[in-house]
C-alpha positions in Angstrom: 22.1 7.6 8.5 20.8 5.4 11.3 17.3 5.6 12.3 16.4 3.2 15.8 13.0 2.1 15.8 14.1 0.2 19.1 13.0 0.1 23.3 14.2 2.9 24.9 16.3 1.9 28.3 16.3 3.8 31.4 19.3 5.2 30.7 17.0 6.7 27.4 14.0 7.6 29.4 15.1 8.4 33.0 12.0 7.3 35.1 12.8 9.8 37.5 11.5 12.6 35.0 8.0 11.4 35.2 4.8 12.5 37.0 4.3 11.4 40.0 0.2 10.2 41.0 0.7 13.7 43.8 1.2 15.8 41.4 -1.4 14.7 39.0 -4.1 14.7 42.7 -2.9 18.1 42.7 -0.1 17.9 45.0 -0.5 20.4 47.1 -2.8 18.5 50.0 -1.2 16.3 52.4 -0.3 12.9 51.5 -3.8 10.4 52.7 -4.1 6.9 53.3 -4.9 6.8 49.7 -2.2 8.7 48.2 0.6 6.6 50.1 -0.6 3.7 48.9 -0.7 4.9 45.2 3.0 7.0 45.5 4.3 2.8 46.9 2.7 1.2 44.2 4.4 4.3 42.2 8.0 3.6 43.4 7.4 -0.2 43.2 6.6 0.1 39.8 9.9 2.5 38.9 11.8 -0.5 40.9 10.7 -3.1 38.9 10.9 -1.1 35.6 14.2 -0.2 36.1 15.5 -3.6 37.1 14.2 -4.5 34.1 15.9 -2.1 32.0 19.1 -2.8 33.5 19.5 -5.5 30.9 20.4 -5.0 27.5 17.5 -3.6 25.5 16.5 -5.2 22.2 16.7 -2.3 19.3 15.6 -2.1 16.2 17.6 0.1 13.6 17.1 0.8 10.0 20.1 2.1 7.7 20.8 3.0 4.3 23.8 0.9 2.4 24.9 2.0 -1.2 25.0 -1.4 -3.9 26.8 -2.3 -7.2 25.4 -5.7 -9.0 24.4 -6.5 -12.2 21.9 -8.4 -13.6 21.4 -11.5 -15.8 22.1 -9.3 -18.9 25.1 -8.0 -17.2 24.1 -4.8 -17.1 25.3 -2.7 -13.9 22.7 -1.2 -11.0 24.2 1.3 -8.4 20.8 1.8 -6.2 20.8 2.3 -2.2 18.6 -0.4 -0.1 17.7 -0.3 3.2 19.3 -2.8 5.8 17.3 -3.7 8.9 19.4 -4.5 12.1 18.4 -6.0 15.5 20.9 -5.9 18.7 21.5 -5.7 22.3 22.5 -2.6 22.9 24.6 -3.2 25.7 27.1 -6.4 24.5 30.2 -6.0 22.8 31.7 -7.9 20.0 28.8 -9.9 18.6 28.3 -12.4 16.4 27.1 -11.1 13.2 24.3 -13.0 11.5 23.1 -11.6 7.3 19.6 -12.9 7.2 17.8 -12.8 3.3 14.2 -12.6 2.5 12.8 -14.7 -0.3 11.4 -13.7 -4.0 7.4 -13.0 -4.7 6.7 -13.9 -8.6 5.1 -10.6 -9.0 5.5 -7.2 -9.0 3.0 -6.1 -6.6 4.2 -8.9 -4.7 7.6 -7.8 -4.2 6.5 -3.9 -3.6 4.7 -5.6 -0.7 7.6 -6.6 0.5 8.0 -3.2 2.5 10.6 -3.7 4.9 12.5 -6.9 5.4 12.3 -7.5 9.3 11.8 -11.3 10.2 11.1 -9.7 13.9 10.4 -13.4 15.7 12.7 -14.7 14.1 15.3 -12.4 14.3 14.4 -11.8 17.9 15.2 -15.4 18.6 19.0 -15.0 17.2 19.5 -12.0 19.0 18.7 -14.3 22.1 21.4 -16.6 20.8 23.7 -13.2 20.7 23.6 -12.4 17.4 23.7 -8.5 15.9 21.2 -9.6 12.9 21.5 -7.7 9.6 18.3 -8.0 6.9 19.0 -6.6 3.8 15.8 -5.0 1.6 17.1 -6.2 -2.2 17.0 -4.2 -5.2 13.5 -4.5 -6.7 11.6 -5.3 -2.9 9.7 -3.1 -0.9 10.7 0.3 0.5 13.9 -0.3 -1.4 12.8 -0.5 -4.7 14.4 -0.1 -7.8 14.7 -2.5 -11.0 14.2 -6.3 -10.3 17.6 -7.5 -11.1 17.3 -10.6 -9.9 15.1 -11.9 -13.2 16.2 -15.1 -13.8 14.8 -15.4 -17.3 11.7 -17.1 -18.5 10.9 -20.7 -16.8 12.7 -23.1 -19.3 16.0 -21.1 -19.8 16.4 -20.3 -16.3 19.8 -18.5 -15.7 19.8 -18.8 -11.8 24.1 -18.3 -11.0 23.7 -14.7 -12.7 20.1 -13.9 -10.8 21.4 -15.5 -7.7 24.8 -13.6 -8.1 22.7 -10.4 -8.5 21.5 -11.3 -4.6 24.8 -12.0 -3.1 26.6 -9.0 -4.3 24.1 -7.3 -2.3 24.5 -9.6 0.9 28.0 -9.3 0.4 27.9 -5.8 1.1 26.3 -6.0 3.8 28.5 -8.6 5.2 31.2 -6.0 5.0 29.2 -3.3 6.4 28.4 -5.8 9.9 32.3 -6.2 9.7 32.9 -2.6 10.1 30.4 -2.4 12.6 32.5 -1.6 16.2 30.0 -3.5 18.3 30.4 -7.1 16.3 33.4 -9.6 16.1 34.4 -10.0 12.2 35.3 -13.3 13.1 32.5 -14.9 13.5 29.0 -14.4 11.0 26.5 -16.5 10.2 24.4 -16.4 6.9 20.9 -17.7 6.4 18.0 -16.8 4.2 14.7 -18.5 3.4 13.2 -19.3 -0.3 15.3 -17.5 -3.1 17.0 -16.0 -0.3 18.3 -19.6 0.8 20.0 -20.1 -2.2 21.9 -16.9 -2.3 23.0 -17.9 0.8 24.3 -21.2 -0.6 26.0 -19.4 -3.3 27.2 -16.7 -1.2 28.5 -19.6 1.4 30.5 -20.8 -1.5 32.9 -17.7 -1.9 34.1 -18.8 1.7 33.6 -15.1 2.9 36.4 -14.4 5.6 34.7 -14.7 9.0 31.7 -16.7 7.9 31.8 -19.6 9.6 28.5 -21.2 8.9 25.6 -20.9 7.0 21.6 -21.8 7.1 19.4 -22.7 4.2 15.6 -22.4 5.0 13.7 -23.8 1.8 16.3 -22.6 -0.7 15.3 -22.4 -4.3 14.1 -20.6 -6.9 11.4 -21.2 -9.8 8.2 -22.3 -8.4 4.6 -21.4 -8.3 2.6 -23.5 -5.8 -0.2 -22.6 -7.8 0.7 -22.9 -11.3 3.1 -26.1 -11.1 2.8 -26.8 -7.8 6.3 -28.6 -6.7 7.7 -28.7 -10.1 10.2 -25.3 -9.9 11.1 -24.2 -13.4 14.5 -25.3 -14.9 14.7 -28.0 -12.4 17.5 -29.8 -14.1 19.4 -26.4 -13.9 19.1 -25.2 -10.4 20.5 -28.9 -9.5 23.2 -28.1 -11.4 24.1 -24.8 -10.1 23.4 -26.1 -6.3 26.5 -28.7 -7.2 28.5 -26.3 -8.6 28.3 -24.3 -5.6 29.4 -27.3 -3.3 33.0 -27.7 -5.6 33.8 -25.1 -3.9 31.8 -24.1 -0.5 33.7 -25.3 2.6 31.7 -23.4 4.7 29.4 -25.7 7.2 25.8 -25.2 6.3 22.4 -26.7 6.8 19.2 -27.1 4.7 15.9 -27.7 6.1 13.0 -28.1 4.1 9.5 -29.0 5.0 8.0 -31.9 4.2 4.9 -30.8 2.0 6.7 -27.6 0.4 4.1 -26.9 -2.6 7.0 -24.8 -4.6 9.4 -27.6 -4.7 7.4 -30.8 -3.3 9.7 -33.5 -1.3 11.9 -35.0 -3.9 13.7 -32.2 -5.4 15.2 -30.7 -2.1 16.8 -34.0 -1.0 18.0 -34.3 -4.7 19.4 -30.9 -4.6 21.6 -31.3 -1.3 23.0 -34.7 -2.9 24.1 -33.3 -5.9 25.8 -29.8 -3.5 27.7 -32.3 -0.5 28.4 -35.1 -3.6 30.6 -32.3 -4.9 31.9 -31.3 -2.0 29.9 -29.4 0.1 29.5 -29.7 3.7 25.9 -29.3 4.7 23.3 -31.7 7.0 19.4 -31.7 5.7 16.3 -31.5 7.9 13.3 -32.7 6.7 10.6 -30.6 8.9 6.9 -31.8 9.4 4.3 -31.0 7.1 3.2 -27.3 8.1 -0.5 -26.3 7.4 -1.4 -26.7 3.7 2.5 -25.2 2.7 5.4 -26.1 4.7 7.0 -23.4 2.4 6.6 -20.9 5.2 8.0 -22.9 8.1 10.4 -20.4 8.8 8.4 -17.5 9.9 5.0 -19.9 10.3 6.7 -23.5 12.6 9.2 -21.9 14.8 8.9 -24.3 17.1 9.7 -26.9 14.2 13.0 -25.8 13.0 14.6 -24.0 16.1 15.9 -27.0 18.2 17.8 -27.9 15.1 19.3 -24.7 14.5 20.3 -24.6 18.1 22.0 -27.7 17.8 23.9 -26.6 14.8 24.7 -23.3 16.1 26.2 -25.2 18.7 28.6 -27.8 16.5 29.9 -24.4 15.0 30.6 -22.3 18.6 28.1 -19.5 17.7 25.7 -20.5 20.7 25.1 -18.0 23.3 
């Protein structure tokens, strides 16, 4: 089931339907002075409305997508999550784009999740022409359900099995943009920010047919900006499992990471990418400015900070508008 929670076109709303100003005067009396100029400024507006409506609308749809994954025990989960999707309505064959949310360390903090949506952002890669697809994980928000992407306690991290937990689920969604009639399999784009970030970089390194590049927005996992502020737990581990991911990820990618990031500090996300491209992967860093007290939340905080890279990359990899 598909439910739009999008702007309604004219095609959706014909504005011919409406009230007119005489009829709400009454309607009966002949037209004054007055009422002409109100029934202009009337037909003006419908003009202008529907000019405007003669582009593609912007819509906002919500669907529900069954999931099979398992978590670090290896025990399977079959649950249903909700997928959030923003499109023009009115282009064909679209770039797809899978776009992941990140990880509270709570469990009030991931019910508060609600639903994934990223609407600025996700506004700006519909501009770019994307049909973006936002998954609501297992264990989040209005999804719910266990949280099977536990990575164990902080000095026995087991992040490839919590991380895997993720990408079955964006992987399914990947197939469901696929089957989608209005999108071109050919071309998709992944990104997430935080825990979702690394998902994507383990999901970029299954070279998914179709992807064809991938964006990494403070990927990571472990850290507590309050507890041990940019010292994520395991540390020694996620390295590892960010260079075992680039043995086999061919899939062009970059990572940007803020400058004053309080879950993983400066050091560790430069040290992370060197270990992931010195094994083979292909991926170009961006250091963004400090944002605020946490550049953590660049993505949805510093647009204006991380979008004329991304437009240059989306460009290098022909998925610019």
């Amino acid at each position: 089931m598909t439910v739009r929670h999008g702007i309604a076109t004219s095609r959706d709303c014909p504005l011919l339907a409406m009230t007119s100003p005489l009829s709400l005067r009454g309607g009966a009396n002949a037209p004054t002075k007055q009422s002409r100029s109100v029934r202009a400024f009337f037909a003006l507006s419908v003009l202008l409305f529907a000019a405007a409506s003669a582009h593609a609308a912007v819509v906002e749809e919500t669907i529900q997508l069954p999931i099979q994954t398992r978590d670090i025990y290896q025990q399977a989960h079959q649950h249903t999550i909700t997928v959030t999707i923003w499109r023009e309505t009115d282009r064909a064959k679209l770039p797809f784009m899978v776009l992941n949310h990140g990880r509270a360390g709570t469990p009030e903090g991931r019910a508060k999740v609600g639903r994934a949506r990223y609407p600025d952002a996700s506004r700006y890669f519909v501009s770019k022409g994307f049909a973006v697809f936002i998954p609501t994980r297992t264990g989040y928000g209005v999804t719910g359900g266990p949280d099977v992407e536990f990575s164990g306690p902080c000095a026995r991290r087991s992040f490839p099995e919590a991380f895997e937990a993720g990408v079955a689920q964006a992987l399914a969604v990947v197939d469901y943009a696929k089957s989608q009639p209005y999108v071109d399999r050919s071309r998709g784009l992944i990104a997430g920010q935080s825990v979702g970030g690394a998902i994507t970089v383990a999901l970029a390194s299954k070279n998914v047919a179709g992807v064809v590049g991938a964006i990494n927005f403070a990927g990571g996992a472990g850290g507590d900006p309050q507890g041990h502020p940019e010292n994520p737990c395991s540390e020694s581990a996620l390295r590892r499992t960010f260079g075992a991911y680039g043995q086999t990820s061919r899939v062009p990618a970059m990572w940007l990471y803020s400058e004053n990031d309080r879950y993983w500090g400066p050091d560790h996300p430069r040290a992370w990418h060197k270990t992931f491209t010195s094994s083979g992967g292909v991926a170009e860093f961006v250091q963004l400015p400090a944002f605020k007290t946490d550049g953590h939340a660049s993505f949805t905080g510093n647009f204006d900070a991380w979008k004329p890279a991304v437009d240059k990359f989306l460009a290098s990899i022909n998925l610019a508008k």
